[in-house]
NUSE-411611 format. One line per 4 residues: their letters; for each residue x, y, z of C-alpha. Coordinates in Angstrom, 3 decimals. Example, Ala and Ser with C-alpha at 12.3 -4.5 7.8 and 13.67 -1.06 7.14 Angstrom:
2
as) 12.300 -4.500 7.800 ~ 13.670 -1.060 7.140
This chain:
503
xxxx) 21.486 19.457 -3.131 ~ 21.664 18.654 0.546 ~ 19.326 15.377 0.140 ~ 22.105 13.170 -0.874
xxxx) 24.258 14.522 1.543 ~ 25.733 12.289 3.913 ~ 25.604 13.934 7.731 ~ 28.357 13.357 10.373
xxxx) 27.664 9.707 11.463 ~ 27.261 10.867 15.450 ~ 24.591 13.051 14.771 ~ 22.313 10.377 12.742
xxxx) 22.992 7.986 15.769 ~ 21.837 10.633 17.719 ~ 18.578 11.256 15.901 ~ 18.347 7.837 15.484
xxxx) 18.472 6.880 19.579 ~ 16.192 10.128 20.654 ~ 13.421 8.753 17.844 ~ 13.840 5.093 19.220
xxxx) 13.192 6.120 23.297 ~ 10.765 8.413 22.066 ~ 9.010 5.673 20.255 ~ 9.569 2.966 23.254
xxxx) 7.966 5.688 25.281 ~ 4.927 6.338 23.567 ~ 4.563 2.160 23.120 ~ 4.683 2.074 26.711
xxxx) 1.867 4.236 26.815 ~ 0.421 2.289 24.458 ~ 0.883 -0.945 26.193 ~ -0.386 0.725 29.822
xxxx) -3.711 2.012 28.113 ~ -4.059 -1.799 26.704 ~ -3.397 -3.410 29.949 ~ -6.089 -1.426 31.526
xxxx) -8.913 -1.269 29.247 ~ -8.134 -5.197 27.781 ~ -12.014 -6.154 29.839 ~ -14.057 -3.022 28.296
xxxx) -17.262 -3.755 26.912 ~ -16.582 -2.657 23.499 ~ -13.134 -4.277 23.301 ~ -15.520 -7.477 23.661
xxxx) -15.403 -7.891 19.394 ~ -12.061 -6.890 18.544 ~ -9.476 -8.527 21.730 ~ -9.579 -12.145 21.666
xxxx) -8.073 -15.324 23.330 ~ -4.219 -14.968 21.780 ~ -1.271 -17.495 22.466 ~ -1.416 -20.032 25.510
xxxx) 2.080 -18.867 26.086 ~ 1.469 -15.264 26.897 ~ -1.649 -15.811 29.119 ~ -2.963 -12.204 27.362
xxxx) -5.522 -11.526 24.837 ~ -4.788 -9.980 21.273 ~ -5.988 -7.705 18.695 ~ -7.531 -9.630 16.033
xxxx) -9.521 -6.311 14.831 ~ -8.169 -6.545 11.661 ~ -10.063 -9.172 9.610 ~ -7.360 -8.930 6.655
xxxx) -4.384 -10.202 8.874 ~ -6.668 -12.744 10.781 ~ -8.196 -14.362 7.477 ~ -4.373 -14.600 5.993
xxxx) -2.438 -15.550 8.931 ~ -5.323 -17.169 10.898 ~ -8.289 -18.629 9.936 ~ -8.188 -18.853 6.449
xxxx) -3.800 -19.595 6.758 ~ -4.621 -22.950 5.493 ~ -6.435 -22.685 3.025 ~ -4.092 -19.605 1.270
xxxx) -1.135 -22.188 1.693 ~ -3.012 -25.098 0.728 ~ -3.662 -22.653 -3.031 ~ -0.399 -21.306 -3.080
xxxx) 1.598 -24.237 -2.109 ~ -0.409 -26.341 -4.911 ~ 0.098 -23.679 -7.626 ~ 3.742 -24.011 -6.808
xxxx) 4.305 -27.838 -7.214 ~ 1.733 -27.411 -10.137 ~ 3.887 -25.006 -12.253 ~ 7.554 -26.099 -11.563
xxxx) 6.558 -29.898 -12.514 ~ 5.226 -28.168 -15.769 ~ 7.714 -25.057 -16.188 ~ 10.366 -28.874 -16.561
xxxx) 8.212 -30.743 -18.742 ~ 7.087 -27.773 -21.020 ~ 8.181 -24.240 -20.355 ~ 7.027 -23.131 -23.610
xxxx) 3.491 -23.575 -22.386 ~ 4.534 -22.535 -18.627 ~ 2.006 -19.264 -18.948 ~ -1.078 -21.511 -20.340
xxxx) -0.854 -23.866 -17.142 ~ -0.554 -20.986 -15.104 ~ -3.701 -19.966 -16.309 ~ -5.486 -23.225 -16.321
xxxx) -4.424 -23.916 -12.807 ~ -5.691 -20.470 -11.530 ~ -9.335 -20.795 -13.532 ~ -9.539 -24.369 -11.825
xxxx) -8.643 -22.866 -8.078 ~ -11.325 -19.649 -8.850 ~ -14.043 -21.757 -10.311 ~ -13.952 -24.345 -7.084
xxxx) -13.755 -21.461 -4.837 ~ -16.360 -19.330 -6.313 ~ -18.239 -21.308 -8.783 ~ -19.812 -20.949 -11.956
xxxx) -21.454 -17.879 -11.532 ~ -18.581 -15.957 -10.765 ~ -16.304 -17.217 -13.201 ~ -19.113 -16.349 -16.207
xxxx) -19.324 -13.310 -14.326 ~ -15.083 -12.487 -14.590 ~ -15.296 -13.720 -17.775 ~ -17.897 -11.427 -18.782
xxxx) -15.492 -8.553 -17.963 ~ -13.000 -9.779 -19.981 ~ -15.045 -10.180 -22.785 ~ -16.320 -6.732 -23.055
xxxx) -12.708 -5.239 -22.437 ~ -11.554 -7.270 -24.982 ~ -13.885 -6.131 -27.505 ~ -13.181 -2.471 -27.074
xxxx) -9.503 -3.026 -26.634 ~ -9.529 -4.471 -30.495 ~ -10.769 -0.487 -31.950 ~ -7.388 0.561 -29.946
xxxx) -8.841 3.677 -29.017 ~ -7.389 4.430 -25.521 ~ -10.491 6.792 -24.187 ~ -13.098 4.118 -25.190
xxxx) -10.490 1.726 -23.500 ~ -10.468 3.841 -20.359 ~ -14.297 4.559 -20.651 ~ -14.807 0.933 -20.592
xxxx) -12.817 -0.425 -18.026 ~ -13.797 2.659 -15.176 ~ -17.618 2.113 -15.928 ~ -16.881 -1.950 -15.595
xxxx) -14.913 -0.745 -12.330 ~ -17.667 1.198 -11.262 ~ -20.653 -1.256 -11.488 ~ -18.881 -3.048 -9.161
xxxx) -18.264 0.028 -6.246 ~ -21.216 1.312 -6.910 ~ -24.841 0.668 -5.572 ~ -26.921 -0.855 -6.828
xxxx) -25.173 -2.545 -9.602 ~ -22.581 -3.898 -6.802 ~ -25.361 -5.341 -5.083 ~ -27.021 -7.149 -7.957
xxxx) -23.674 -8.578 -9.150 ~ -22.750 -9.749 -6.075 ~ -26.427 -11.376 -5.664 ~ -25.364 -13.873 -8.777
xxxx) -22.840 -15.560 -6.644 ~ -24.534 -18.272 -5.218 ~ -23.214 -19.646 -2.032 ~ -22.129 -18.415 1.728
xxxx) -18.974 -18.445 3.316 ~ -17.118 -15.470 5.205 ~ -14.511 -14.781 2.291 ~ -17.232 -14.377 -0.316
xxxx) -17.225 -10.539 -0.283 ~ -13.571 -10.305 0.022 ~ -12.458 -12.615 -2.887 ~ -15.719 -11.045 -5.097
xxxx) -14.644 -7.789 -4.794 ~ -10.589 -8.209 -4.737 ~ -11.271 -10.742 -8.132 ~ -13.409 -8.589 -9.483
xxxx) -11.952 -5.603 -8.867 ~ -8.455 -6.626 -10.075 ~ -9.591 -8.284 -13.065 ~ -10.973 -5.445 -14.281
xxxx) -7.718 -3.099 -13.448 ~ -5.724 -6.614 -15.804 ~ -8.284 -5.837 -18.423 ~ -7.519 -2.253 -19.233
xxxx) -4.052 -2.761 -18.707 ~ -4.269 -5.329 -21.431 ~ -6.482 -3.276 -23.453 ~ -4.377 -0.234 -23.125
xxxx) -1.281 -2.117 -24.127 ~ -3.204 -3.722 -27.151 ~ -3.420 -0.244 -28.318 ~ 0.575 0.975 -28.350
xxxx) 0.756 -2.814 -30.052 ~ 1.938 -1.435 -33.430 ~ 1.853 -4.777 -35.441 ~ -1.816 -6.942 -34.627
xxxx) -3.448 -7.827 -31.622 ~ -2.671 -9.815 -28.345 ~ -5.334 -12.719 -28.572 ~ -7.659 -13.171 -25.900
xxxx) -5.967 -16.104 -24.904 ~ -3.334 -13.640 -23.941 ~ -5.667 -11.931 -21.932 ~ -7.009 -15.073 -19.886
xxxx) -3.496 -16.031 -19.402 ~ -2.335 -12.768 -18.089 ~ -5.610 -12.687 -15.641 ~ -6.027 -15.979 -13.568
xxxx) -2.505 -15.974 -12.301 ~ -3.494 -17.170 -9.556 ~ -1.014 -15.644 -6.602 ~ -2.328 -12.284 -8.439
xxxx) -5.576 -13.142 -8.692 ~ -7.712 -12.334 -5.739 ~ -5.141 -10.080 -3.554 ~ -3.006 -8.858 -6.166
xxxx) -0.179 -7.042 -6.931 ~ -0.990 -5.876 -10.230 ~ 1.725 -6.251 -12.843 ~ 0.961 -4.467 -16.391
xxxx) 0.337 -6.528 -18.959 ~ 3.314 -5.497 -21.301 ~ 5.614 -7.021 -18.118 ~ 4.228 -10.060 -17.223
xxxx) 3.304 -10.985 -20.945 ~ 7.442 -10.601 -21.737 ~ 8.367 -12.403 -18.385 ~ 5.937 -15.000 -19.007
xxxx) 6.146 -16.023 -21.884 ~ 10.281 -15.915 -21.208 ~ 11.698 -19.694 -21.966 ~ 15.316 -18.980 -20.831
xxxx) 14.602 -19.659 -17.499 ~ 17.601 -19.409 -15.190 ~ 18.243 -17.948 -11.891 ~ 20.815 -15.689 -10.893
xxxx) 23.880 -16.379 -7.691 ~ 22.583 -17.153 -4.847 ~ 18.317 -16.255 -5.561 ~ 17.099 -19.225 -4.512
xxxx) 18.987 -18.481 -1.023 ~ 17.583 -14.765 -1.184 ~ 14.479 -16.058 -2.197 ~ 14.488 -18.284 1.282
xxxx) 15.822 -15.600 3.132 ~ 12.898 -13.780 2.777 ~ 10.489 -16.263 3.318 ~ 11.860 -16.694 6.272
xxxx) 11.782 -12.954 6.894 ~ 8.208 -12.721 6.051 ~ 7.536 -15.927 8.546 ~ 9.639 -13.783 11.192
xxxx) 7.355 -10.610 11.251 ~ 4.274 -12.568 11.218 ~ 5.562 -13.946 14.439 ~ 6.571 -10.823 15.949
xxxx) 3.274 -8.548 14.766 ~ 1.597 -11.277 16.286 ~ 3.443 -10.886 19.560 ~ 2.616 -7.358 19.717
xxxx) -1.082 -7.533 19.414 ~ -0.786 -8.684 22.721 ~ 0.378 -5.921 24.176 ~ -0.764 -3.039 21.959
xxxx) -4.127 -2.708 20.775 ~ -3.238 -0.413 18.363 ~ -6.454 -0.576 16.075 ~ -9.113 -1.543 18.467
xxxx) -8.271 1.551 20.847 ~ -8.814 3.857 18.244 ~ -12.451 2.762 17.555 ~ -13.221 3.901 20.826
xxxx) -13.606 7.506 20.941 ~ -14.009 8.169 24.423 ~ -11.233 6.069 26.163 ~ -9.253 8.181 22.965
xxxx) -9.693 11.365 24.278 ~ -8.559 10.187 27.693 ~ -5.144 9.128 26.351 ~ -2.420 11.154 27.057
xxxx) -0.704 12.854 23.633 ~ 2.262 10.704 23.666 ~ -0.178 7.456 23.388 ~ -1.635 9.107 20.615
xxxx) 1.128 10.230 18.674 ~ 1.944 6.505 19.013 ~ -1.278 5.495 17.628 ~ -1.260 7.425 14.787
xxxx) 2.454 6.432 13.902 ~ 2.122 2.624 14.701 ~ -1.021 2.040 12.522 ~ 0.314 3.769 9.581
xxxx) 3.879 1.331 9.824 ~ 1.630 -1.471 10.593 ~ -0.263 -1.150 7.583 ~ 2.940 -0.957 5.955
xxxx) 4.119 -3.842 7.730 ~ 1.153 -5.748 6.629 ~ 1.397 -4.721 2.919 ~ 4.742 -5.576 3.160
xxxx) 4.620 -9.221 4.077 ~ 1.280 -10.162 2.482 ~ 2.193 -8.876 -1.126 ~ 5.885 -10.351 0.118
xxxx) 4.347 -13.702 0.394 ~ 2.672 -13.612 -2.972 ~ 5.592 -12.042 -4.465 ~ 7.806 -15.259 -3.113
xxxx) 5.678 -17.261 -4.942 ~ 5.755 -15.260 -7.813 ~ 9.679 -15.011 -8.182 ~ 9.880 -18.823 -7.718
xxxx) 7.717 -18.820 -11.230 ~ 10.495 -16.921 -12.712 ~ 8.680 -13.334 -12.459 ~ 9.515 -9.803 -11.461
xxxx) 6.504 -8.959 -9.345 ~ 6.053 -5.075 -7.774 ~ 8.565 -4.751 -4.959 ~ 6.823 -3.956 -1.249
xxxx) 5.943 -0.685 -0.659 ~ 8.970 1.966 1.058 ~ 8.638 1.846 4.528 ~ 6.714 4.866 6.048
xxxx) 9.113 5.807 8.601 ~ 11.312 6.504 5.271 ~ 9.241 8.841 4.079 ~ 9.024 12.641 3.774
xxxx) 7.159 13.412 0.546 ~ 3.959 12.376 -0.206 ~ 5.448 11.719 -4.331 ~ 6.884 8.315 -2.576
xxxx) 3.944 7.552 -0.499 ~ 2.225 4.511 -1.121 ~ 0.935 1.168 0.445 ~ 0.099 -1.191 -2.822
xxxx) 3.455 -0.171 -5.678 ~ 1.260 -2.305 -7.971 ~ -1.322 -0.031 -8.042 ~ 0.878 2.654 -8.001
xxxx) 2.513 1.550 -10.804 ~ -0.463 0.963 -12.822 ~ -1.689 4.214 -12.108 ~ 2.004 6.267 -13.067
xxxx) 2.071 4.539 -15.831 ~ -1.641 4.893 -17.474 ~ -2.874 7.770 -16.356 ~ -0.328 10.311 -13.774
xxxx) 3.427 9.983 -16.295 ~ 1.136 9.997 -19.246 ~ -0.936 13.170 -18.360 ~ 1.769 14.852 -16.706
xxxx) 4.892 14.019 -18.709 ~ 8.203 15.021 -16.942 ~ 6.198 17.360 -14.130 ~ 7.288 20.077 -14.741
xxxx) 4.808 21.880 -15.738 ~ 2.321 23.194 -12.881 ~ -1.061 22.820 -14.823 ~ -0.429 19.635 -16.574
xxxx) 0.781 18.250 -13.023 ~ -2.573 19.157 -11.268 ~ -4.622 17.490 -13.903 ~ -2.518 14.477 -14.118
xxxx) -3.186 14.672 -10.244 ~ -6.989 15.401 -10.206 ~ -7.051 12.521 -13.031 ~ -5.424 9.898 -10.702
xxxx) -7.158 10.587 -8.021 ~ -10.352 10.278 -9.285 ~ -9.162 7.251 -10.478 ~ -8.082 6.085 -7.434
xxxx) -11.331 7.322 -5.481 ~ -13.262 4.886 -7.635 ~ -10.984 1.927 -7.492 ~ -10.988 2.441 -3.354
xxxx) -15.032 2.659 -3.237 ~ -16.528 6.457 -3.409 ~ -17.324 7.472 0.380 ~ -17.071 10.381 2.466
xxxx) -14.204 9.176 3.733 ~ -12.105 8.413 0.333 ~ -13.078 11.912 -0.529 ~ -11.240 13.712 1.882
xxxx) -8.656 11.493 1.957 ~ -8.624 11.867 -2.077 ~ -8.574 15.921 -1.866 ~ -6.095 16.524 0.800
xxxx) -3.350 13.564 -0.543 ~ -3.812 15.367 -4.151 ~ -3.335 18.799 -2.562 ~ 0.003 17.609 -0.619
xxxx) 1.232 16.113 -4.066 ~ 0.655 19.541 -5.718 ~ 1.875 22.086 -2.699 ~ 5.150 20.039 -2.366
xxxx) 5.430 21.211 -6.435 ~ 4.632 24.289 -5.969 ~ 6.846 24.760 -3.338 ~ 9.419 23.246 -4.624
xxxx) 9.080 25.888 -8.036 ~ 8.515 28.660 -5.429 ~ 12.202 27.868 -3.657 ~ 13.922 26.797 -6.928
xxxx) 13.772 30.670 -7.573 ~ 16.295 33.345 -6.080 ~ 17.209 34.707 -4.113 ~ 16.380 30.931 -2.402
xxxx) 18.057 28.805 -4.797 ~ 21.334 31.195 -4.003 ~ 21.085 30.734 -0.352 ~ 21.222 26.959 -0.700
xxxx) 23.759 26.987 -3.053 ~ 26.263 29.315 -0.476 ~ 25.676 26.685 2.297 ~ 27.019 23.668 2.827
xxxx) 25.203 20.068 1.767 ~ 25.210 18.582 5.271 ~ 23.467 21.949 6.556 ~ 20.843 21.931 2.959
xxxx) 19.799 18.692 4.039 ~ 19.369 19.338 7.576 ~ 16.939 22.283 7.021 ~ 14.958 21.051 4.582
xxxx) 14.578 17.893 7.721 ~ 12.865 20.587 9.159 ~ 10.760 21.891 6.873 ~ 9.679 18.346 6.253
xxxx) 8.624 17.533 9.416 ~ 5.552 19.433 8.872 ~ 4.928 17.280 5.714 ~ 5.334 14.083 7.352
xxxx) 3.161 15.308 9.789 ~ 0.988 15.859 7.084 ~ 0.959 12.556 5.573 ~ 0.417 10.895 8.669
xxxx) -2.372 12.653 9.560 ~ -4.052 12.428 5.683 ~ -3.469 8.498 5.780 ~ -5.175 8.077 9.415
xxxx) -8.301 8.731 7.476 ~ -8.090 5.655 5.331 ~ -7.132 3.254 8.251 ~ -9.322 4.702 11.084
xxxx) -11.969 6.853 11.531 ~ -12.521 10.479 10.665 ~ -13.248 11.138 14.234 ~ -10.173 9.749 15.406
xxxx) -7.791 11.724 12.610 ~ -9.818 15.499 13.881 ~ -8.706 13.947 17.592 ~ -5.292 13.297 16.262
xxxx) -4.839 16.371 14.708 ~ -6.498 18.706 17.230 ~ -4.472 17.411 20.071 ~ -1.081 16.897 18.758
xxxx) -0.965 19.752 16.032 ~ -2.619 22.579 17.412 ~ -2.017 21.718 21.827 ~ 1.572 20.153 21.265
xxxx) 2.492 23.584 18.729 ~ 0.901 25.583 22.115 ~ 2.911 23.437 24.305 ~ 6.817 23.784 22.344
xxxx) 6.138 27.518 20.434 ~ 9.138 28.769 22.456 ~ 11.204 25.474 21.679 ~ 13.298 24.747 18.311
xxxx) 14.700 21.840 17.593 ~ 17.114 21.418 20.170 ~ 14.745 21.898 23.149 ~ 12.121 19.570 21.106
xxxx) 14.529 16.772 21.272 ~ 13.395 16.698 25.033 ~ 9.777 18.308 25.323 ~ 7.622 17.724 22.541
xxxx) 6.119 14.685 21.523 ~ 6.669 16.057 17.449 ~ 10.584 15.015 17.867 ~ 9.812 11.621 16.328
xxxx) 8.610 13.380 13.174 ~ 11.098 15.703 12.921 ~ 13.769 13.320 12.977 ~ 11.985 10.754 10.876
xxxx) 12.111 13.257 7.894 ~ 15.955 13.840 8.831 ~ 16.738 10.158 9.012 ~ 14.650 9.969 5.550
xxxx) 16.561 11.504 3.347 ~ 19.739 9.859 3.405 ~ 18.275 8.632 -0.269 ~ 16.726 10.355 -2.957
xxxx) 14.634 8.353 -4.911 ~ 12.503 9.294 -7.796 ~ 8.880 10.394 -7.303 ~ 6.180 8.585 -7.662
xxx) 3.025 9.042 -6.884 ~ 0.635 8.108 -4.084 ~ -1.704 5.790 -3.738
């Protein structure tokens, strides 16, 4: 109870207006600290020439958004634009074979971006997988597919792999390790589905087919093979009322936030401040509480248009591709806390739902957890760094369960059942404040610096609790710079959806 509950509409506009000044202040602290510092030496790198229009320069520190929205825009549109006109002429002359030309398009557009030696070298993947997929054993499947995954993140077999790709070009490294990497993640999906295939075997034609979709190829999302074979392969093509204008809608939506993330790297350098450690520890806490927050929703924001782009293109091929990821301000549990649902997905389904079953149980739970993380640890790239963010994501999953059993019991689960819904919902807002805190501050690691995340946590944790310990919530709505939190994981749950896991 109390997390469906619907509050008293003047109180979420409330929490909603002090989180929105409190967020416009801490931008403007933000923007002041950018302002100033825009001519430091080690901005030199990372703030750039931006539009003619604003006179100002911009963050381009993030090489992903650059390459797909910059330098390399052309070229991704030139692909993806081609792979569209491509299929529709053939899904009208014969959508029987629709899958096949997806295929054949997408091995032609890898083998003239990457050549010969990569393509053998894909190919060589799916070969292997395929052969131990055919004993349908799922532990040699998995024991295949994580030691193909890991001579790829690992040294030195990453290093002589990556050595047989001839040529030089500044996307080499990304598309090698995003092809390679989620080629391998389609094989054992493939291979894991080949074994709950009662009746036979998918051919390896399936296989090919299901792997150089091209919009999924280098970037992803992943979709399991048991989906995209069915939706593939689907020759009843029609669309539903009004999807084509939905479908253009958010294309345009997509084209909108490009425009205005763009706009705001001029005035926020919200990932090239953090790299600097000693103009961070001169910022004041509200600047970086604003930090923290804005470069976990920009990574959302990111993941959110570029697997939105892909995932247009996808839908005009008649598929259901892996919806965006939830938006982190909506979050206050780290079971619905992730940035790639494609992964996610893959990762429920294989390895965290089929080791842990309904979750109930406490021991199978942390397994199933331990299991995907390690997992996930691998698939990321093993580093000090993935580590710790590995460990403390896998111990939030588990304390929120054990906490949850713990208050489940009476005399707690009486309490909550003698108060009202409205009132359930607003305490456990409360208590979740600490846990959003928590997953902001375990998700810094993987977009910044570990430096900057003991900064983060030292200041705003341990000086801001110093600084409010004889406020409660009321008084917080006007001292402390945790308010946003607090009422984030209010706001939050005006939805309870079912928990998945992070990744």
């Amino acid at each position: 109870m109390g997390i469906k509950a619907a509050l008293p509409r003047y109180e979420l506009f409330l929490y909603a207006a002090v989180l929105g000044v409190a967020l416009i202040w801490a931008g403007s602290w933000i923007s002041e600290a950018s302002s100033e510092n825009v001519n430091k030496k080690t901005f030199k790198e990372s703030v750039k020439p931006g539009w003619h229009y604003f006179g100002r320069k911009m963050d381009v520190a993030d090489f992903e958004w650059m390459m797909w929205f910059s330098t390399f825009r052309n070229h991704i549109l030139f692909a993806l634009v081609g792979h569209v006109i491509f299929a529709k002429i053939f899904t009208i002359i014969a959508p029987k074979h629709r899958s096949l030309i997806f295929a054949m398009y997408g091995g032609l557009a890898v083998l003239v971006t990457m050549g010969w030696t990569f393509m053998a070298l894909v190919l060589s993947h799916c070969i292997i997988l395929y052969s131990v997929a055919m004993v349908k054993k799922k532990w040699m499947c998995f024991a295949a597919g994580l030691s193909t995954l890991a001579s790829i993140k690992l040294e030195p077999y990453n290093s002589w792999q990556e050595a047989l790709v001839t040529g030089s070009f500044d996307l080499q490294d990304v598309l090698f390790y995003g092809g390679c990497g989620f080629s391998i993640m389609r094989c054992m999906s493939f291979a894991l589905e080949n074994c709950e295939k009662k009746d036979g075997n998918y051919t390896f034609c399936d296989l090919l087919k299901y792997n150089f979709y091209l919009p999924f190829f280098f970037f992803g999302p992943i979709m399991t093979f048991d989906r995209y074979h069915v939706q593939a392969n689907n020759t009843q093509l029609t669309r539903k009322e009004r999807e084509m204008w939905n479908i253009t809608t958010k294309a345009l939506l997509h084209l909108g936030v490009i425009l205005v993330v763009d706009v705001f790297f001029h005035y926020l350098y919200i990932l090239t401040i953090p790299s600097d450690m000693k103009l961070v520890t001169k910022l004041s806490d509200w600047c970086l509480a604003g930090l923290a927050y804005s470069n976990l929703v920009y990574d959302w924001v990111k993941a959110a248009v570029m697997f939105g782009v892909i995932n247009t293109v996808a839908t005009l091929d008649h598929l259901d591709p892996p919806q965006p990821p939830k938006c982190i301000t909506m979050l206050y549990v780290f079971a619905e806390t992730h940035f790639d649902r494609g992964i996610n997905d893959w990762l429920c389904k294989y390895v965290y739902d089929y080791i842990g079953c309904d979750h109930d149980n406490i021991f199978k739970e942390l397994l199933a957890t331990i299991c995907t993380f390690a997992v996930t640890t691998l698939w990321l790239g093993p580093c000090e760094l993935v580590y710790i963010w590995s460990f403390f994501n896998c111990f939030g999953l588990n304390f929120e369960l054990w906490v949850a059993k713990f208050f489940s019991l009476p005399p707690f689960s009486m309490i909550e059942g003698s108060m009202g819904e409205a009132m359930s919902r607003r305490i456990r807002g409360v208590f979740n404040a600490a846990n959003f805190w928590a997953i902001v501050l375990y998700n810094v690691l993987s977009l910044n610096s570990l430096e900057f995340a003991k900064t983060v946590g030292r200041r705003l944790i341990f000086k801001g609790t110093k600084q409010s310990q004889h406020c409660f919530i009321l008084s917080t709505l006007q001292r402390s710079h945790t308010v946003p939190f607090l009422l984030i994981a209010i706001l939050a749950q005006h939805k309870h959806l079912k928990s998945r896991l992070l990744c």
